[in-house]
TIMI-712604 format. One record per residue (C-alpha): residue in three letters; x, y, z. Coordinates in pm, whole numbers, padded with zeros to 5 digits, always signed. Example, Ala and Ser with C-alpha at 12.3 -4.5 7.8 and 13.67 -1.06 7.14 Angstrom:
% residues 2
ALA+01230-00450+00780SER+01367-00106+00714
//
This chain:
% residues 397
UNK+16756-11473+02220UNK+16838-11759+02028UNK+16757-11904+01669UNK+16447-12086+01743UNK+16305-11741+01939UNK+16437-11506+01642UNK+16130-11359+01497UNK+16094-11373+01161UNK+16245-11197+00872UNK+16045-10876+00759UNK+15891-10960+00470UNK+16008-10701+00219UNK+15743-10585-00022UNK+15753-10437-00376UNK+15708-10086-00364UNK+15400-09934-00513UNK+15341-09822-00899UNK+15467-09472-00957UNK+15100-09301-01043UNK+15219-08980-01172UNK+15461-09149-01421UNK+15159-09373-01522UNK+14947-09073-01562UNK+15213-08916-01727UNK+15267-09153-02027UNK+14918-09208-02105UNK+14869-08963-02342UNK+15190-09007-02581UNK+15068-09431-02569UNK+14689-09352-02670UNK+14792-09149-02974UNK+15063-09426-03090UNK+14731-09676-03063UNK+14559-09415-03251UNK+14822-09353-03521UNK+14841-09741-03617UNK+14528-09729-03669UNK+14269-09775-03342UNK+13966-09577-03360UNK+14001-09388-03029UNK+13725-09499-02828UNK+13891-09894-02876UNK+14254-09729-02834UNK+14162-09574-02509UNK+13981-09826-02404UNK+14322-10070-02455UNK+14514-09808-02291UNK+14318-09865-02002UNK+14380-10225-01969UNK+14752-10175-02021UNK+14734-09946-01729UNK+14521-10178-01483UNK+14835-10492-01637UNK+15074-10222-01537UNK+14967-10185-01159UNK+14982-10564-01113UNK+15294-10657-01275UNK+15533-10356-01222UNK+15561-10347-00856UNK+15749-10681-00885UNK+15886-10683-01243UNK+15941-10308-01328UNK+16001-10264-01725UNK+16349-10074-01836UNK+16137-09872-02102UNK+15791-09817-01978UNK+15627-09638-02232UNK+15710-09946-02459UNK+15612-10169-02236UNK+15239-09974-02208UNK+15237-09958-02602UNK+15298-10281-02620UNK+15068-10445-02397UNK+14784-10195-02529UNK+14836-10281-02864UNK+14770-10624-02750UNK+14505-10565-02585UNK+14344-10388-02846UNK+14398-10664-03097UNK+14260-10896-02893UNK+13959-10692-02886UNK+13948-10678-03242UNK+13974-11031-03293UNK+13699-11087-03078UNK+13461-10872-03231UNK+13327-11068-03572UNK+13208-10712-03684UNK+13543-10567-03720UNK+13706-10850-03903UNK+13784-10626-04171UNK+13944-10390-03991UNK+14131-10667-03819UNK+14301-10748-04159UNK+14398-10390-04164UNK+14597-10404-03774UNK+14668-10746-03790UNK+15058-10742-03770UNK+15175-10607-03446UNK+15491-10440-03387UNK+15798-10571-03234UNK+15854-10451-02925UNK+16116-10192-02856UNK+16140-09842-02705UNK+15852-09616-02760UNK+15858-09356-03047UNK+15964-09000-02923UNK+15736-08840-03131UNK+15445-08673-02918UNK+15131-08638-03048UNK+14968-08564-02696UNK+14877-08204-02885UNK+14625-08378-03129UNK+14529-08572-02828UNK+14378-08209-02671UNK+14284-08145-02989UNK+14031-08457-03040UNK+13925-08408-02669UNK+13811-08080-02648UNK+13662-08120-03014UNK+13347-07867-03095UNK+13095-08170-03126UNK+13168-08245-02765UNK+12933-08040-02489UNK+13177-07866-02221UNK+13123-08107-01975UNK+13173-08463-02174UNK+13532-08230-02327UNK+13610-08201-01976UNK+13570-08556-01854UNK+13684-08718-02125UNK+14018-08470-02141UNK+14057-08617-01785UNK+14038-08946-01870UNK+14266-08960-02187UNK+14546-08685-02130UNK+14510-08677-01766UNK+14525-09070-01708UNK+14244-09025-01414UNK+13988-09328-01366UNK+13648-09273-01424UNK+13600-09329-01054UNK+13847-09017-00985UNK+13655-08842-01239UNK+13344-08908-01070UNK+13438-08835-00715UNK+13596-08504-00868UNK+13230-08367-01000UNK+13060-08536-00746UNK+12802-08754-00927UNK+12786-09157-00982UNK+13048-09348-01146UNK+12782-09505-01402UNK+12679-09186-01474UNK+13022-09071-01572UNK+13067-09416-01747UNK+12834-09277-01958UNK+12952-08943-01980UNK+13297-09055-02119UNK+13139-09345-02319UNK+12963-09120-02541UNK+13214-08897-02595UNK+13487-09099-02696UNK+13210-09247-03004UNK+13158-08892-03082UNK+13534-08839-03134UNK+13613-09178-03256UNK+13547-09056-03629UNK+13719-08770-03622UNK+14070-08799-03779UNK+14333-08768-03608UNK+14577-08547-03852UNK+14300-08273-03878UNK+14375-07934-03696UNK+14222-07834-03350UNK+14109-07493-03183UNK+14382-07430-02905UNK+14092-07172-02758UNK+13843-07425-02713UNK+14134-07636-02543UNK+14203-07385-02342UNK+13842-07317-02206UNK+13827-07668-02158UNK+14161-07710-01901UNK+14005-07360-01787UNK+13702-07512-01698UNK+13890-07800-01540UNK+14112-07524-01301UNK+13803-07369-01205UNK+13656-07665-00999UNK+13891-07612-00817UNK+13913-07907-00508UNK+13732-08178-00490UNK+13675-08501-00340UNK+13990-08636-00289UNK+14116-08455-00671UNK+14295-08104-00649UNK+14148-08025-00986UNK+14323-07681-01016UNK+14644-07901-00946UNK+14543-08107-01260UNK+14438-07855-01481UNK+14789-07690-01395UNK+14939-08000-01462UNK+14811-08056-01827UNK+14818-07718-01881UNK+15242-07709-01886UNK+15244-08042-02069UNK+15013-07848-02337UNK+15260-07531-02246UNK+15593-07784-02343UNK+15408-07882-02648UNK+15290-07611-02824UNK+15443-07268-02862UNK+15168-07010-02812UNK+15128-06669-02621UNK+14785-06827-02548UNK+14862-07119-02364UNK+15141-06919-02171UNK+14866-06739-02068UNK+14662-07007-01936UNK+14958-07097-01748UNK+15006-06817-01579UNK+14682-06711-01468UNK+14665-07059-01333UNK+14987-07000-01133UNK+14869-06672-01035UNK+14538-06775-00878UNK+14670-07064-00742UNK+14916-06896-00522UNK+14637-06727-00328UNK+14450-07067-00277UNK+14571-07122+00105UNK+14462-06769+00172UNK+14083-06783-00013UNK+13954-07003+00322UNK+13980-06884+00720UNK+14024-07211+00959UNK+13636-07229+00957UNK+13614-07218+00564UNK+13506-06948+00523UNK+13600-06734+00219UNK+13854-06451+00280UNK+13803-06139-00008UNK+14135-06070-00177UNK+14150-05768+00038UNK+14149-05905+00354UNK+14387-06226+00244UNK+14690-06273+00456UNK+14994-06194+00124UNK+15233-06371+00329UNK+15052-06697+00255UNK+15064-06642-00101UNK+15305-06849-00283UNK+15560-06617-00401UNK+15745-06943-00628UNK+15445-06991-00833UNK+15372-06610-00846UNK+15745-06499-01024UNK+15698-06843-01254UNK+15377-06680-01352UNK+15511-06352-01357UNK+15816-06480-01550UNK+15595-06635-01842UNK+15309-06407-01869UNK+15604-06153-01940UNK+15763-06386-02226UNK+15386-06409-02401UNK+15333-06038-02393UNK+15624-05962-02511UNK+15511-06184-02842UNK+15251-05864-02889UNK+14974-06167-03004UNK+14746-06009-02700UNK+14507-06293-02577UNK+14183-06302-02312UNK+14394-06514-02067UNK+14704-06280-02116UNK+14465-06044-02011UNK+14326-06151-01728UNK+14679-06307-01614UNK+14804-05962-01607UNK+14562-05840-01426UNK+14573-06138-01155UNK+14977-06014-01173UNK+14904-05675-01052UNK+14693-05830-00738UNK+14946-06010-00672UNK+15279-05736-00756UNK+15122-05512-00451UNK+15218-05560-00127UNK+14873-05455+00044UNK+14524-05452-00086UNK+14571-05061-00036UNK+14859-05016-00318UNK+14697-05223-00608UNK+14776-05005-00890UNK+14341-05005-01004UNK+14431-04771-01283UNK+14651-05030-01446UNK+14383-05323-01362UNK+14107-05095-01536UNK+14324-05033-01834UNK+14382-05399-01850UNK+14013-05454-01822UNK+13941-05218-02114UNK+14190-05460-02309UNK+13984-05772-02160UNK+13625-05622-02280UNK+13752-05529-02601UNK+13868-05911-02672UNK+13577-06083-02514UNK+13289-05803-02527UNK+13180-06031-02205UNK+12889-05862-01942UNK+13126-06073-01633UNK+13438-05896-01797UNK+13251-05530-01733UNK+13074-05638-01426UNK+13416-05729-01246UNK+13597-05392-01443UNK+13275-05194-01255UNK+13466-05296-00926UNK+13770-05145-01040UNK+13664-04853-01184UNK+13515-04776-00810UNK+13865-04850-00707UNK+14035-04643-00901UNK+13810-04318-00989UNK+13542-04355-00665UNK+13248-04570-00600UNK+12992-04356-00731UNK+13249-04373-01129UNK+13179-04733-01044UNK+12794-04732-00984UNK+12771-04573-01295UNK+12947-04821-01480UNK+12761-05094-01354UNK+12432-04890-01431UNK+12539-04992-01772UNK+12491-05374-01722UNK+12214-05608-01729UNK+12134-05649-01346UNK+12032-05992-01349UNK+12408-06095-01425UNK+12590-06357-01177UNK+12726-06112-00855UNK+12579-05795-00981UNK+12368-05723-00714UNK+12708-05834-00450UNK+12908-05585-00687UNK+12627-05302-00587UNK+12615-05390-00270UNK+13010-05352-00206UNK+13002-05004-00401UNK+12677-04826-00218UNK+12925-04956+00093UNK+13247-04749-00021UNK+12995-04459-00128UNK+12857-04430+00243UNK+12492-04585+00190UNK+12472-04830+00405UNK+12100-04913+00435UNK+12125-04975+00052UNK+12413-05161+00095UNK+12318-05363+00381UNK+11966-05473+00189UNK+12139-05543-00168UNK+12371-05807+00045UNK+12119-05994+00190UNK+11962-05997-00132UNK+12240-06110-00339UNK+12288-06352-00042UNK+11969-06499-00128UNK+12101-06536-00540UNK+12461-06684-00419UNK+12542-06991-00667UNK+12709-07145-00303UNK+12689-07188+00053UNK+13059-07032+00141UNK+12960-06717-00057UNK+12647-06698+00067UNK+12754-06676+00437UNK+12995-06424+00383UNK+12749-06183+00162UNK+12497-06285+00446UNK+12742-06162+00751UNK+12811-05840+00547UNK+12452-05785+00553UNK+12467-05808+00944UNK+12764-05599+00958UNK+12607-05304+00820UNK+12272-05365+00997UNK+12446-05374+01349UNK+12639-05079+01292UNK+12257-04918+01141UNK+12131-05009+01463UNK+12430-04913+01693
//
């Protein structure tokens, strides 16, 4: 083959923008923007643009320092903003000289950042979006697609809750418990879309873990890492859900179950008991036994004493109910949940799987269907809906 048949040259292409590092540095760049002096709903919405520059130039022109470069270009953009806007002019006199460029501060203020999104004027879901968007760097799109509703509508969502905040000053201190049921919120969606949001939630959860030195947090963490190890044993091939019992343990992750291990045992060891301490160390026995058959229940009740007395929570006794048939018999069990308000999520399920152990089937078999029939899903309503036919094949055997 000669020159004139050659084909040609490859063309060689940029290669794409790292979206974890982007994701990454948002955070630390909003609360610079926010320090000089941005209200935070302009600051993120700046950061935003820097991010959208970033995707477009990078690829072909990486920076050397790219937190300053983001900074930089989202100060920018904000000014430009500012200027813009004839109402702000006095607040343009006030921002008006921009920085030089140069490398990013190392100070991180991403703590505050949690702080302002997961602030107590905020309804659970608006603290959850906009902690996505701001600390987690997702689009609103992602966000969307996550919770399964329309992008405008999230637009929304996240618009109105970065005016709430936008007053709020920055230097003021947060509730780390109310940012912790916010990223526990978060983990508990679990997967959606195209979004792993328990990935996400474990993700901001050690950047929040990094930054702030509390039992608490470590808690978080853990549990997290705990549940999470179980997650590609929850579904059978069809998707349907598999109990704890009848997971297979040698899918669980045992990596992420001694890191959880390994830091629930550094928090407790702070004696500055916490709820998710609590229920991490209870998700560590589950996972410390090598069959369903050798859980140590006696420990998991204790720790469920512990759990009540820190929450006083009905769930918190419903789910100790279960173990206390586990551990002392299911009619010690029954008795406990006699206790309890009966129209509580899964009480009827929890009655159902007790009358079972205690050899009352026909009860049993009628209190599934029936909680089959209250299920908050479809997976969990098939299963509590095939446990009802169990029982009433082997009635009728």
């Amino acid at each position: 083959m000669d020159e004139t048949t050659a084909p040609p040259a490859a063309e060689k292409t940029a290669p794409p923008v790292d979206e974890a590092l982007l994701r990454s540095l948002t955070p630390g760049v909003l609360t610079i923007l926010v320090r000089r002096g941005a209200d935070f709903a302009a600051a993120e919405d700046a950061v935003q643009d820097a991010l959208v520059e970033a995707v477009r130039v990078w690829p072909a022109d990486p920076p050397r320092d790219p937190k300053g470069w983001l900074v930089t270009v989202a100060w920018r953009k904000f000014l430009d903003a500012t200027r813009a806007d004839t109402a702000r002019r006095r607040r343009e006199d006030r921002v008006d000289e921009e920085p030089a460029p140069g490398p990013a501060s190392a100070v991180d203020d991403t703590l505050q950042l949690y702080f302002l999104c997961a602030h107590p004027s905020l309804t659970p879901s608006s603290a959850v979006a906009l902690t996505l968007r701001a600390v987690g760097g997702l689009t609103t799109r992602q966000i969307a697609q996550a919770y399964l509703v329309p992008e405008a509508t999230m637009a929304q969502r996240i618009s109105r809750a970065k005016k709430t905040v936008s007053g709020v000053r920055f230097d003021q201190p947060g509730d780390v418990a109310t940012v912790l049921r916010v990223l526990y919120l978060v983990f508990n969606e679990g997967y959606s879309g195209d979004l792993d949001l328990a990935a996400e939630a474990i993700r901001l959860t050690r950047q929040l873990f990094a930054a702030f030195d509390h039992p608490e947090v470590a808690g978080l963490l853990a549990l997290m890492l705990l549940h999470h190890a179980r997650r590609d044993s929850r579904t059978a091939p069809d998707g349907s859900l598999v109990p704890l019992a009848d997971q297979d343990r040698t899918r669980w992750d045992t990596t992420a179950i001694a890191e959880g291990v390994r830091i629930l045992q550094s928090a407790l060891s702070r004696d500055r008991l916490g709820e998710f301490q609590a229920q991490a160390a209870i998700a560590a026995l589950h996972a410390d036994a090598p069959t369903a058959g050798e859980t140590d229940w006696v420990q998991i009740v204790e720790w469920y004493d512990e759990l009540a007395r820190l929450t006083d929570s009905p769930v918190v006794r419903l789910n100790r109910a279960v173990a206390v048939g586990e551990a002392d018999g299911p009619r010690a069990g029954l008795a406990a949940l006699a206790a309890l308000d009966d129209s509580l999520p899964r009480h009827t399920a929890v009655a159902a799987y007790l009358h079972e152990r205690d050899g009352d089937l026909a009860t049993a078999a009628l209190l599934y269907a029936e909680a089959a029939r209250k299920a908050p899903n479809l997976p969990e309503r098939d299963y509590l809906t095939r446990q009802a036919a169990r029982l009433n094949s082997r009635g009728s055997g």
